[in-house]
N, CA, C and O of each residue as an XYZ file, in Angstrom:
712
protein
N       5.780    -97.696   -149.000
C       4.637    -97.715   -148.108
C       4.621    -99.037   -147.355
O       4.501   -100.019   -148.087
N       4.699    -99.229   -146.294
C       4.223   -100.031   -145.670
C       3.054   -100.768   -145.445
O       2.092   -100.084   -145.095
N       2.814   -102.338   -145.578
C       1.441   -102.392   -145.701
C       0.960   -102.600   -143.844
O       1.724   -102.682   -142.882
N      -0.293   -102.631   -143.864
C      -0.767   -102.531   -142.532
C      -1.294   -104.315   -141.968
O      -2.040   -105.011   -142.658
N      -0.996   -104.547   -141.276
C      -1.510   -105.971   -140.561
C      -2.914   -106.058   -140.221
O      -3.496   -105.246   -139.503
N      -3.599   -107.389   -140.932
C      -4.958   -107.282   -140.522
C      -5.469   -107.176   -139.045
O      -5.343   -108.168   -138.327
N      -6.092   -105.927   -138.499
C      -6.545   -106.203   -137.148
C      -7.153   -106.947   -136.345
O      -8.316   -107.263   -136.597
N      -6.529   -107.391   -135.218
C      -7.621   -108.845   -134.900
C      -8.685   -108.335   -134.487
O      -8.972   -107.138   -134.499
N      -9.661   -109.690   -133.895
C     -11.219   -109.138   -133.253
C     -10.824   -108.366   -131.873
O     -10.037   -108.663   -130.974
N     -11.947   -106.924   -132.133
C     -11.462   -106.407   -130.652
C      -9.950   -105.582   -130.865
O      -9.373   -105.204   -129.845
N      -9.419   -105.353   -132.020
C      -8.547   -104.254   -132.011
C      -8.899   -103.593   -133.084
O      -9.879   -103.788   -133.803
N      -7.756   -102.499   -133.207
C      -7.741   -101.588   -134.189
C      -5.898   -101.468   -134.878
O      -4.778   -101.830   -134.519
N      -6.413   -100.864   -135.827
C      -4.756   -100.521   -136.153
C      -3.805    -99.478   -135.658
O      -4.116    -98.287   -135.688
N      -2.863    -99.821   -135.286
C      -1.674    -98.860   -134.406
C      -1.807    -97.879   -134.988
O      -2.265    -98.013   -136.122
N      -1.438    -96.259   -134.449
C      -1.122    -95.397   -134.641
C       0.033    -95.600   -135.550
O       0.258    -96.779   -135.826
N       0.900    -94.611   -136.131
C       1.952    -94.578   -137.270
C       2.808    -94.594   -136.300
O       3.794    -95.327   -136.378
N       2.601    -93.831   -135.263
C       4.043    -93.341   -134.212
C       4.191    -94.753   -133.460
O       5.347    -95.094   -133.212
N       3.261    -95.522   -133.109
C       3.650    -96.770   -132.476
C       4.625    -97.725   -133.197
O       4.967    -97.920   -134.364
N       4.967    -98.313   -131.790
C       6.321    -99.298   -132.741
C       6.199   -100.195   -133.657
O       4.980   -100.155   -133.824
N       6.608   -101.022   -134.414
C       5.565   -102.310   -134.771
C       5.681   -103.340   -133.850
O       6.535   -103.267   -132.967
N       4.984   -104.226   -133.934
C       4.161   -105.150   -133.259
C       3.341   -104.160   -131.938
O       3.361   -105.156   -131.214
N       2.924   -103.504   -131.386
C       2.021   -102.802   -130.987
C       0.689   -103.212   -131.827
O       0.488   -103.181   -133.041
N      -0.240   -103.652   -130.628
C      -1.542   -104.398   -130.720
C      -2.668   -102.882   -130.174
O      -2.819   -102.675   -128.970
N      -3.169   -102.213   -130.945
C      -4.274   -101.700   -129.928
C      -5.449   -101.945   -129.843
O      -6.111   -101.962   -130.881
N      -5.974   -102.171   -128.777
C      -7.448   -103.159   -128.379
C      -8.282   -101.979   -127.462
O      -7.962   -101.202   -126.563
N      -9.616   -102.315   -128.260
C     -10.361   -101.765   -127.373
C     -10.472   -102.597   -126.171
O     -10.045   -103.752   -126.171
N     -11.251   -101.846   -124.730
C     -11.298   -102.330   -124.061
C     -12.457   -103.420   -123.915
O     -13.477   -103.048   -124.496
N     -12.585   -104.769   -123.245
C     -13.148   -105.498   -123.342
C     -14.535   -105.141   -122.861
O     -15.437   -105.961   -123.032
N     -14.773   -104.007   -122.286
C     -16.385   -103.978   -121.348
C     -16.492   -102.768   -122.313
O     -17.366   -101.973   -121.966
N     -15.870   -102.461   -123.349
C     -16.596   -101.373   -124.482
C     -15.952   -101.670   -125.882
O     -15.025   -100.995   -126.329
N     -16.559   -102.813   -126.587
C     -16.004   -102.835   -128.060
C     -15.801   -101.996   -129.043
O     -14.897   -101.812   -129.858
N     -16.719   -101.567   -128.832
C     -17.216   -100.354   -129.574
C     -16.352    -98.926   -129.302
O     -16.554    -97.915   -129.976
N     -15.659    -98.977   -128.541
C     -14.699    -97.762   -127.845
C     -15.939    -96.524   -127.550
O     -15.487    -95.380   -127.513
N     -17.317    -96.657   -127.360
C     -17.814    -95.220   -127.668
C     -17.239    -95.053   -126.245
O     -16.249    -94.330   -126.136
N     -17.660    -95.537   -125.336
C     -17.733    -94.885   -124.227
C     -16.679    -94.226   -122.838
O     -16.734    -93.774   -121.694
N     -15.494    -94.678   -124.262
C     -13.980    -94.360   -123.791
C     -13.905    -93.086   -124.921
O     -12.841    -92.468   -124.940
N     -15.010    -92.649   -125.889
C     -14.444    -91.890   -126.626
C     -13.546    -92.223   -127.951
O     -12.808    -91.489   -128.610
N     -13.883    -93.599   -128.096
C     -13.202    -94.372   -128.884
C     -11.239    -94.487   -128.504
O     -10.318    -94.482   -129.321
N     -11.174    -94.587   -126.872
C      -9.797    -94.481   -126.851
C      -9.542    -96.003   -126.846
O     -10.465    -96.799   -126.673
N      -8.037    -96.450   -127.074
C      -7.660    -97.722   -127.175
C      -6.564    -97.923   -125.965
O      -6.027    -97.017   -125.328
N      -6.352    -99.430   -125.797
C      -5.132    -99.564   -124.803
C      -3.856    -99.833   -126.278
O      -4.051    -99.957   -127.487
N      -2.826    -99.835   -125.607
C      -1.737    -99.799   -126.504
C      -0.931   -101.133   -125.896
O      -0.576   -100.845   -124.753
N      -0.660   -102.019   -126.127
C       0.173   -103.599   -126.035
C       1.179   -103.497   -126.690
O       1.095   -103.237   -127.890
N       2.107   -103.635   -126.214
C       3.660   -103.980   -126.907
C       3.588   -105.558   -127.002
O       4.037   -106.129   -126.008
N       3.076   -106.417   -128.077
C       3.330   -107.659   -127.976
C       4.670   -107.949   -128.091
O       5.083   -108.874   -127.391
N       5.685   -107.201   -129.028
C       6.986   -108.121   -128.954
C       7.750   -107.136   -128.918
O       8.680   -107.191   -129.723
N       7.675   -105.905   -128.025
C       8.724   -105.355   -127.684
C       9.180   -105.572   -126.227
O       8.392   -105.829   -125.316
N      10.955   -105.407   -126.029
C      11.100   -105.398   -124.977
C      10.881   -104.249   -123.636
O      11.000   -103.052   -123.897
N      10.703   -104.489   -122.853
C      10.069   -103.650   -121.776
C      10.965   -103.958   -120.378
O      11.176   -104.992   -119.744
N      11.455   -102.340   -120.181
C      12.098   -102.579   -118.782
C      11.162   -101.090   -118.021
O      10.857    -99.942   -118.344
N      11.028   -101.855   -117.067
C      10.114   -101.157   -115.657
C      10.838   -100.648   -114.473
O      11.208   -101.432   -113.599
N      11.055    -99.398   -114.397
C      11.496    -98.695   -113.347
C      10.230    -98.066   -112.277
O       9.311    -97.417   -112.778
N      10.278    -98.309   -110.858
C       9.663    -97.996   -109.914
C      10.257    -96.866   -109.361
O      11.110    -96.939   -108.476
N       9.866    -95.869   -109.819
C      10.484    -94.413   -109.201
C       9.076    -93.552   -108.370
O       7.865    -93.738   -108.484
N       9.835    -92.604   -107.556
C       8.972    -91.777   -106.669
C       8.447    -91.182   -106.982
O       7.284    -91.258   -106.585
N       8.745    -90.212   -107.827
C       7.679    -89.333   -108.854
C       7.463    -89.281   -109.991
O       8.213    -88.554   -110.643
N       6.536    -89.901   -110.601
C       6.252    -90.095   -111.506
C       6.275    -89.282   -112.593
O       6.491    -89.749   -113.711
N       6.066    -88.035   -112.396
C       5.862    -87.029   -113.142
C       7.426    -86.516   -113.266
O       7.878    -86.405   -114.406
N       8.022    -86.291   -112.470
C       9.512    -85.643   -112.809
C      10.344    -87.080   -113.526
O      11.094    -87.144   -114.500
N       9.932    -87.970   -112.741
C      10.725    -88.959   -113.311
C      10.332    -89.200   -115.183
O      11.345    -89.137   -115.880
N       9.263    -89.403   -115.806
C       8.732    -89.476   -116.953
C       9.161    -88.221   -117.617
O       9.782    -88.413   -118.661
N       9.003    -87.120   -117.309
C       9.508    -85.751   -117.645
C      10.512    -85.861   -118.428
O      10.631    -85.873   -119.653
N      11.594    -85.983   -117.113
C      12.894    -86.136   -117.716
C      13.395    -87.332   -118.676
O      14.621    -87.367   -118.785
N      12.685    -88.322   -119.396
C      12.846    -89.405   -119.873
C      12.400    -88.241   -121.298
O      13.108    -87.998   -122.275
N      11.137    -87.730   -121.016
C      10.486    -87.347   -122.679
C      11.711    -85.994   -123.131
O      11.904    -85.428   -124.207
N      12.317    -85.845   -121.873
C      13.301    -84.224   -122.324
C      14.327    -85.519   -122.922
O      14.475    -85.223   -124.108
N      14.763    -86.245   -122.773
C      15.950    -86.644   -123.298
C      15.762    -87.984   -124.935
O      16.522    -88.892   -125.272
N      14.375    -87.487   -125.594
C      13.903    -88.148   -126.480
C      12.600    -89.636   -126.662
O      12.043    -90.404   -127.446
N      12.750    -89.206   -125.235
C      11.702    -90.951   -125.207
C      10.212    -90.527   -125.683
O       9.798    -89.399   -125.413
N       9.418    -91.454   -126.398
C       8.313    -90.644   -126.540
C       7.208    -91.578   -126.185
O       7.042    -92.780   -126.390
N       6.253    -90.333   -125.377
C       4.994    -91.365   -124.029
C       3.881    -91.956   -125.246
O       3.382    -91.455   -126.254
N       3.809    -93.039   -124.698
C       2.731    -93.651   -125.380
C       1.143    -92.890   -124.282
O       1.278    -92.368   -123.175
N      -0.294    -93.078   -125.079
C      -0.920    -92.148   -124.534
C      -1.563    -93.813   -123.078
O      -1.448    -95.038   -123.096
N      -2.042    -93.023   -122.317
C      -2.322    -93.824   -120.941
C      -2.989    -93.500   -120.326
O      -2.343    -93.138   -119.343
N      -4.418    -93.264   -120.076
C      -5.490    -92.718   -119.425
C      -5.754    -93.249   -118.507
O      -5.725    -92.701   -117.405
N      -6.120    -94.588   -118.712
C      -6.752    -95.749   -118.015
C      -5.498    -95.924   -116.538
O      -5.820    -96.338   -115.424
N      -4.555    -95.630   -116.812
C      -3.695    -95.962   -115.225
C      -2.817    -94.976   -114.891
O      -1.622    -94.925   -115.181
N      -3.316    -94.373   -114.409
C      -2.891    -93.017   -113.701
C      -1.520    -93.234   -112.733
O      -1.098    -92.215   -112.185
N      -0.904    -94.326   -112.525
C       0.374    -94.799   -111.911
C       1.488    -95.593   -112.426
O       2.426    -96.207   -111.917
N       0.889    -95.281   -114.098
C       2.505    -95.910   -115.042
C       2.285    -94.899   -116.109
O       1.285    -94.296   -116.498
N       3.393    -94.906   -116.417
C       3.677    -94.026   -117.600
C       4.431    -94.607   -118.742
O       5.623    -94.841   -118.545
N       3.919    -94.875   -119.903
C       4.904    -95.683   -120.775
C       4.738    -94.757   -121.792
O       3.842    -94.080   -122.296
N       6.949    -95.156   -122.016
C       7.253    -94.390   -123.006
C       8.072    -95.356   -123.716
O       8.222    -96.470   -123.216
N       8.707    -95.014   -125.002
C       9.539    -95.587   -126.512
C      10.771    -95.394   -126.317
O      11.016    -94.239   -125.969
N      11.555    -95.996   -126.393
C      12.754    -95.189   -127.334
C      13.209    -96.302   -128.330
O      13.604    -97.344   -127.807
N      13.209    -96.238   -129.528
C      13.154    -96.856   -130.869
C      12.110    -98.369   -130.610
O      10.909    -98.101   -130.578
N      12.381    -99.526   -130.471
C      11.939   -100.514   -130.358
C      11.561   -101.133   -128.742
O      10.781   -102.071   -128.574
N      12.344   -100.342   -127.506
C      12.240   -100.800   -126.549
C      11.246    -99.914   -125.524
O      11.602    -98.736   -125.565
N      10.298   -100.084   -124.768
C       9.315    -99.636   -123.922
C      10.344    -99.043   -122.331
O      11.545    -99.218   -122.126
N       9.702    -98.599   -121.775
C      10.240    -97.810   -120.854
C       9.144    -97.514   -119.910
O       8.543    -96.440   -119.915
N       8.783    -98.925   -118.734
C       7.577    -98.514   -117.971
C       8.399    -97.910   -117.082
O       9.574    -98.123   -116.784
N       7.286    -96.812   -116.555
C       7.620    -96.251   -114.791
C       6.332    -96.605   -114.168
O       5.227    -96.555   -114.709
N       6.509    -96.838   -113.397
C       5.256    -97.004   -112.413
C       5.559    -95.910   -110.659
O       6.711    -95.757   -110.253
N       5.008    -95.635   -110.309
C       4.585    -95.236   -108.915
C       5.259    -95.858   -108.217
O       4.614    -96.867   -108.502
N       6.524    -96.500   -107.029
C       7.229    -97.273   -106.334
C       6.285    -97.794   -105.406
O       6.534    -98.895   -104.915
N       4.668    -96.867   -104.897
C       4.235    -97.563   -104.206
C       2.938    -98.086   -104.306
O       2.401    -98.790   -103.450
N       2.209    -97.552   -105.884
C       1.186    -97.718   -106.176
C       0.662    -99.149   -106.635
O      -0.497    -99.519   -106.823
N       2.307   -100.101   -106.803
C       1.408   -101.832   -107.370
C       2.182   -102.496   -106.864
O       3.399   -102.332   -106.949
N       1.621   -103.360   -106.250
C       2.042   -104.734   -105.501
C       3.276   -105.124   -106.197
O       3.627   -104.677   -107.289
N       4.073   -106.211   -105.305
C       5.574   -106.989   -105.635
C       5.166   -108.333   -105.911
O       4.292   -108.829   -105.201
N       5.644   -108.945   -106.781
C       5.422   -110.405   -106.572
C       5.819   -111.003   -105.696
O       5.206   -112.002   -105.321
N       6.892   -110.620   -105.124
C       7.421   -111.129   -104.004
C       7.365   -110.442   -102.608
O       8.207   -109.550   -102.720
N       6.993   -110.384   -101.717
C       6.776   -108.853   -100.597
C       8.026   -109.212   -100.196
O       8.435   -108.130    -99.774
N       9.029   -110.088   -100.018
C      10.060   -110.001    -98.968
C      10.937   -108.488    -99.853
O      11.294   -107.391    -99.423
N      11.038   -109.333   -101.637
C      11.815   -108.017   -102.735
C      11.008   -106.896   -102.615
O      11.636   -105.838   -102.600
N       9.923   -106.822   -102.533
C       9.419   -105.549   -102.269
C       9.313   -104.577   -100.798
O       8.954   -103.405   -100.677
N       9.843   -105.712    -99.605
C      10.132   -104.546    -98.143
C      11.866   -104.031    -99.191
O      12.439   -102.958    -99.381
N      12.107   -105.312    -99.570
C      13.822   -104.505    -99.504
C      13.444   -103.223   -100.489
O      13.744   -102.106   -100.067
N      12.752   -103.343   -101.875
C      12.549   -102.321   -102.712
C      12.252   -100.625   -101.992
O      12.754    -99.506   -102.106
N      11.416   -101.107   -101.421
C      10.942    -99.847   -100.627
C      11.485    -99.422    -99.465
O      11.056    -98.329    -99.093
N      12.230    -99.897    -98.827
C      13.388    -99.343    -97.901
C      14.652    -98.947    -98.263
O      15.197    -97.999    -97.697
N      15.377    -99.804    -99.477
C      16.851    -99.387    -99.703
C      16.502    -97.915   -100.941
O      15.546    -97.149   -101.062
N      17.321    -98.010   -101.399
C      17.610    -96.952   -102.523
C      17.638    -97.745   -103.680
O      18.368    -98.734   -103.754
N      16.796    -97.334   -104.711
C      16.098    -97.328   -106.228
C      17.687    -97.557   -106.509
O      18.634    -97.254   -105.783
N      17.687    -98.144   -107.704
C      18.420    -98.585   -108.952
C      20.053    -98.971   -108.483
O      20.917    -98.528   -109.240
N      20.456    -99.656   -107.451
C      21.574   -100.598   -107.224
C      21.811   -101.042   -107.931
O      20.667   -101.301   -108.304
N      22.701   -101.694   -108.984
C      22.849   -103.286   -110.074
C      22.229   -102.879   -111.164
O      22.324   -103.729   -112.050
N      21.408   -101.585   -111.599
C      20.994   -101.494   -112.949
C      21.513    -99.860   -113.667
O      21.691    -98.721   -113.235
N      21.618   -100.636   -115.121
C      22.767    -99.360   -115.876
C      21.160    -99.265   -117.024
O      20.621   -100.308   -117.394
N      20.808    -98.366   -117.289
C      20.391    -98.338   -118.578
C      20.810    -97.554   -119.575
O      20.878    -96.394   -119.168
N      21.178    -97.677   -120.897
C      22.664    -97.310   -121.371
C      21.279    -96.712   -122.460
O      20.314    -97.419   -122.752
N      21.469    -95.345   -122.914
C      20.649    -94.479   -123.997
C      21.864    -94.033   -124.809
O      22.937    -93.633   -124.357
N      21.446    -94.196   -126.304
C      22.219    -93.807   -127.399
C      21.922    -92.731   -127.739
O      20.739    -92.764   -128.078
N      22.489    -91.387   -127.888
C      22.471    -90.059   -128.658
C      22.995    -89.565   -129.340
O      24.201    -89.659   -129.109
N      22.762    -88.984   -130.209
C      23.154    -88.241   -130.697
C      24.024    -87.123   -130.888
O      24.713    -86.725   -131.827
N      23.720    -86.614   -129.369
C      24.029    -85.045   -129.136
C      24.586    -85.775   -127.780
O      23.574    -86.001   -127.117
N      25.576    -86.182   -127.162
C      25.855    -85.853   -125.901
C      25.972    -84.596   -125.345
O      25.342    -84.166   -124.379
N      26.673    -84.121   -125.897
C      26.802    -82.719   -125.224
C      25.316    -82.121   -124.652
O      25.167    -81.727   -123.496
N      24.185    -82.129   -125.741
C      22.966    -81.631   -124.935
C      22.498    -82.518   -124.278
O      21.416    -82.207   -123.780
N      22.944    -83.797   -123.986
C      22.423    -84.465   -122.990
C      23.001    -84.247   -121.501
O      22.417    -84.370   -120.425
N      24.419    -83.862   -121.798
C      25.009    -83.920   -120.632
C      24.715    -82.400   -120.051
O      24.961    -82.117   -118.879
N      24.087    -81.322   -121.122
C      23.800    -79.928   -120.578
C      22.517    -80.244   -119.855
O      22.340    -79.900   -118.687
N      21.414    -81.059   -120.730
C      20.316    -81.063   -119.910
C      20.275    -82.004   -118.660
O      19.349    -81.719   -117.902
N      21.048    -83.050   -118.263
C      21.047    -83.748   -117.028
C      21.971    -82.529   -115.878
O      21.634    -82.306   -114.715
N      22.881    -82.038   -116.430
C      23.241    -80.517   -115.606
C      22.515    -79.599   -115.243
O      22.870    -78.838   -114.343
N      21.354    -79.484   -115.865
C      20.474    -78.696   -115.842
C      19.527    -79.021   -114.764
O      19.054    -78.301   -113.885
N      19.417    -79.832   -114.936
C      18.047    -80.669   -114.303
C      18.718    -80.941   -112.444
O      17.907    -80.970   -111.519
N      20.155    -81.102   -112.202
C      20.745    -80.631   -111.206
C      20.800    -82.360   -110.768
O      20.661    -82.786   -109.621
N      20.970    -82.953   -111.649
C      21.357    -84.825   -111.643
C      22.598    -84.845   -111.349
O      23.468    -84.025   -111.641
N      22.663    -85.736   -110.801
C      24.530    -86.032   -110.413
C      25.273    -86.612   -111.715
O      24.874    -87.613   -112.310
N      25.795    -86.266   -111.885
C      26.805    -86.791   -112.522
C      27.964    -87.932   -112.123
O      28.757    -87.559   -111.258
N      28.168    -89.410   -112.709
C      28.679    -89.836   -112.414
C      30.771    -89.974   -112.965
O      31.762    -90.229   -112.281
N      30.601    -89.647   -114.488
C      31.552    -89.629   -114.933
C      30.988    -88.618   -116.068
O      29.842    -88.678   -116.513
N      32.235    -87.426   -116.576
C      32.006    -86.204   -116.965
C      32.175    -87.109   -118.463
O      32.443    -88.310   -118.500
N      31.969    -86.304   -119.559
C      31.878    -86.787   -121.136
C      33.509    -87.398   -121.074
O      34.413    -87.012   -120.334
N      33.530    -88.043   -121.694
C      34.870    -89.386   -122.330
C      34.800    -89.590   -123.561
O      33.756    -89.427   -124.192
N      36.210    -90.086   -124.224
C      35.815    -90.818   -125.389
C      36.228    -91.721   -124.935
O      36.683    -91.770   -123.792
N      36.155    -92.876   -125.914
C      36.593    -94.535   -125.478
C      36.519    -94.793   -126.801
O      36.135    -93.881   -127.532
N      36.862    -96.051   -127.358
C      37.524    -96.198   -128.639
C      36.066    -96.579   -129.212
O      36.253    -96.272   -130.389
N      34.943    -96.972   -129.166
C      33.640    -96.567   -129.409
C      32.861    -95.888   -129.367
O      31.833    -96.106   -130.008
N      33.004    -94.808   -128.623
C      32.112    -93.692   -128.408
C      32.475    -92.972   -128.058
O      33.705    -92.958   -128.033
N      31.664    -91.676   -127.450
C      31.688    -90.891   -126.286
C      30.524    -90.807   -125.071
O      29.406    -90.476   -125.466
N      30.650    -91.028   -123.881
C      29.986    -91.239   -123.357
C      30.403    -90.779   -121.751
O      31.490    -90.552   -121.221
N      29.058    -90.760   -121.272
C      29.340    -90.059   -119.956
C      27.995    -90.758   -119.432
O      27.053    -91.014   -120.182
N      28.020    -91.138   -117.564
C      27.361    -91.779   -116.916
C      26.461    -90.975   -115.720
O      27.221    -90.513   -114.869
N      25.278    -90.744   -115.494
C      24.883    -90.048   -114.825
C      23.872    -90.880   -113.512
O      23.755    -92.093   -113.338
N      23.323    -89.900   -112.828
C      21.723    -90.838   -112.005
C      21.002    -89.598   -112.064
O      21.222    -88.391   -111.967
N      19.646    -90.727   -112.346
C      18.749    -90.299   -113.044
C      17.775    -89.910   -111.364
O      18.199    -90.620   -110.452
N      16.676    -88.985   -110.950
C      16.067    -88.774   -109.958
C      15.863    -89.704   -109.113
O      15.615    -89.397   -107.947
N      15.910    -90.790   -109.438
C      15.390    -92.089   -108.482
C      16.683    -93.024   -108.215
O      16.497    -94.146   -107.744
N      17.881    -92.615   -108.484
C      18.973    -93.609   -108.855
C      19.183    -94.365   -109.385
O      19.730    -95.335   -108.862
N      18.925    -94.349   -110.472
C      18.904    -95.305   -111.426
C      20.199    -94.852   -112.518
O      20.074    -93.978   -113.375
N      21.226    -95.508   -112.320
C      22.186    -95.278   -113.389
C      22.286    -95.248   -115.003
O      22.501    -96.295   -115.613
N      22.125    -94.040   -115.660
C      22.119    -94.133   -117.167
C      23.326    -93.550   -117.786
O      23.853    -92.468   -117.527
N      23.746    -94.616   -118.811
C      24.692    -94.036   -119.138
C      24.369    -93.742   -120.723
O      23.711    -94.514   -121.421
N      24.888    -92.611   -121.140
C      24.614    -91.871   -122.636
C      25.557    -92.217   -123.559
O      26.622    -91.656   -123.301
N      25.608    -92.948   -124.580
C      26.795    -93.273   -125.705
C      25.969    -92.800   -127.355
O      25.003    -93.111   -128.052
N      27.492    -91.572   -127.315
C      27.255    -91.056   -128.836
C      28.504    -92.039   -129.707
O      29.719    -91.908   -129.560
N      27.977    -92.787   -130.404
C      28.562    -93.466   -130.997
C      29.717    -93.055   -132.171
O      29.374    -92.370   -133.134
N      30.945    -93.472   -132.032
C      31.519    -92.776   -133.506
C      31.058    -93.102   -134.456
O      30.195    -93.978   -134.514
N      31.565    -92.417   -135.545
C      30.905    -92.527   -136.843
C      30.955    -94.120   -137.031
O      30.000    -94.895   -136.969
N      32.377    -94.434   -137.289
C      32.604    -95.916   -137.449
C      31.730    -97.077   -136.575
O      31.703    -98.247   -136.955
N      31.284    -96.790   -135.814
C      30.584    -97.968   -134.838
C      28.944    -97.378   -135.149
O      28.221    -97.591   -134.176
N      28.388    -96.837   -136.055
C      27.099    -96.302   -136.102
C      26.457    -97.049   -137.139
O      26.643    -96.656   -138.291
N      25.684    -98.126   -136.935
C      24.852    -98.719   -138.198
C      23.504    -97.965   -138.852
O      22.649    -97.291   -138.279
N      23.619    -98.285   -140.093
C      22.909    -97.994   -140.539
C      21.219    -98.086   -140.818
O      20.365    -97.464   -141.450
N      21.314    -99.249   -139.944
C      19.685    -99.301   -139.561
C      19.274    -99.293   -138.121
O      18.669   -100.146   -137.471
N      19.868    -97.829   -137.694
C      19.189    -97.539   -136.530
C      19.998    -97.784   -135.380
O      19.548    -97.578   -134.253
């Protein structure tokens, strides 16, 4: 059994399905959560988090939860969608719904084409049903299933262009904690 971390002031304790270190806090203008229904925000304090700005939110998140990611719940912002996969977060946001820190990176963001220079590499299990369901889904394919002396793996783009590549690990290269 796992023991549970004392909650600070103004939170509650994570769900089971949340990762650990996940903080959930009520919101500050309702301590009490009644008037959210007792809903909470969900904080990844020490997980890592990569943020993709894609066009549709909904197909784009879709296809993330078909290929194992799982959505954390999100009421409060109707223009990100955060999801898991083991320890690492997976924001999407709306491409045009939140400001750039920078506007010059954000004319280029919003004029060129989504995901240039970025690979995000997902571990499975099952390639094969990964590579049926990105076929399915009518994704390009960049390189068809391979082995390589670590894996098997095959490289696709994802609706927004964003390059992912899928590695089913051989037995020998597969640790045991995860």
């Amino acid at each position: 059994m796992v023991a549970s971390r004392p909650a600070l002031p103004g939170t509650a304790a994570a769900p089971r399905s949340a990762p650990p270190g996940t903080v959930v806090a009520r919101p500050a203008a309702d301590p009490s959560g009644a008037a959210t229904g007792g809903a909470y925000r969900m904080m990844g304090s020490k997980q890592l988090k990569i943020g993709l700005r894609v066009r549709d939110l909904q197909v784009s998140g879709d296809l993330y939860v078909k290929l194992g990611f799982r959505e954390l719940p999100n009421d409060e912002q109707p223009h990100l969608r955060y999801l898991t996969f083991g320890h690492t977060w997976l924001i999407l946001t709306a491409r045009d719904a939140h400001g750039y820190y920078d506007e010059e990176r954000g004319a280029a963001a919003r004029r060129g084409p989504l995901g240039l220079g970025f690979t995000l590499a997902v571990p499975t299990p099952d390639l094969d049903a990964a590579h049926a369901l990105w076929r399915a889904e009518g994704l390009p394919v960049l390189t068809e299933p391979e082995d390589t002396d670590w894996a098997r793996i095959f490289v696709g783009l994802d609706p927004d262009g964003y390059e992912v590549s899928f590695e089913q690990f051989h037995e020998e290269y597969r640790g045991t904690r995860g």
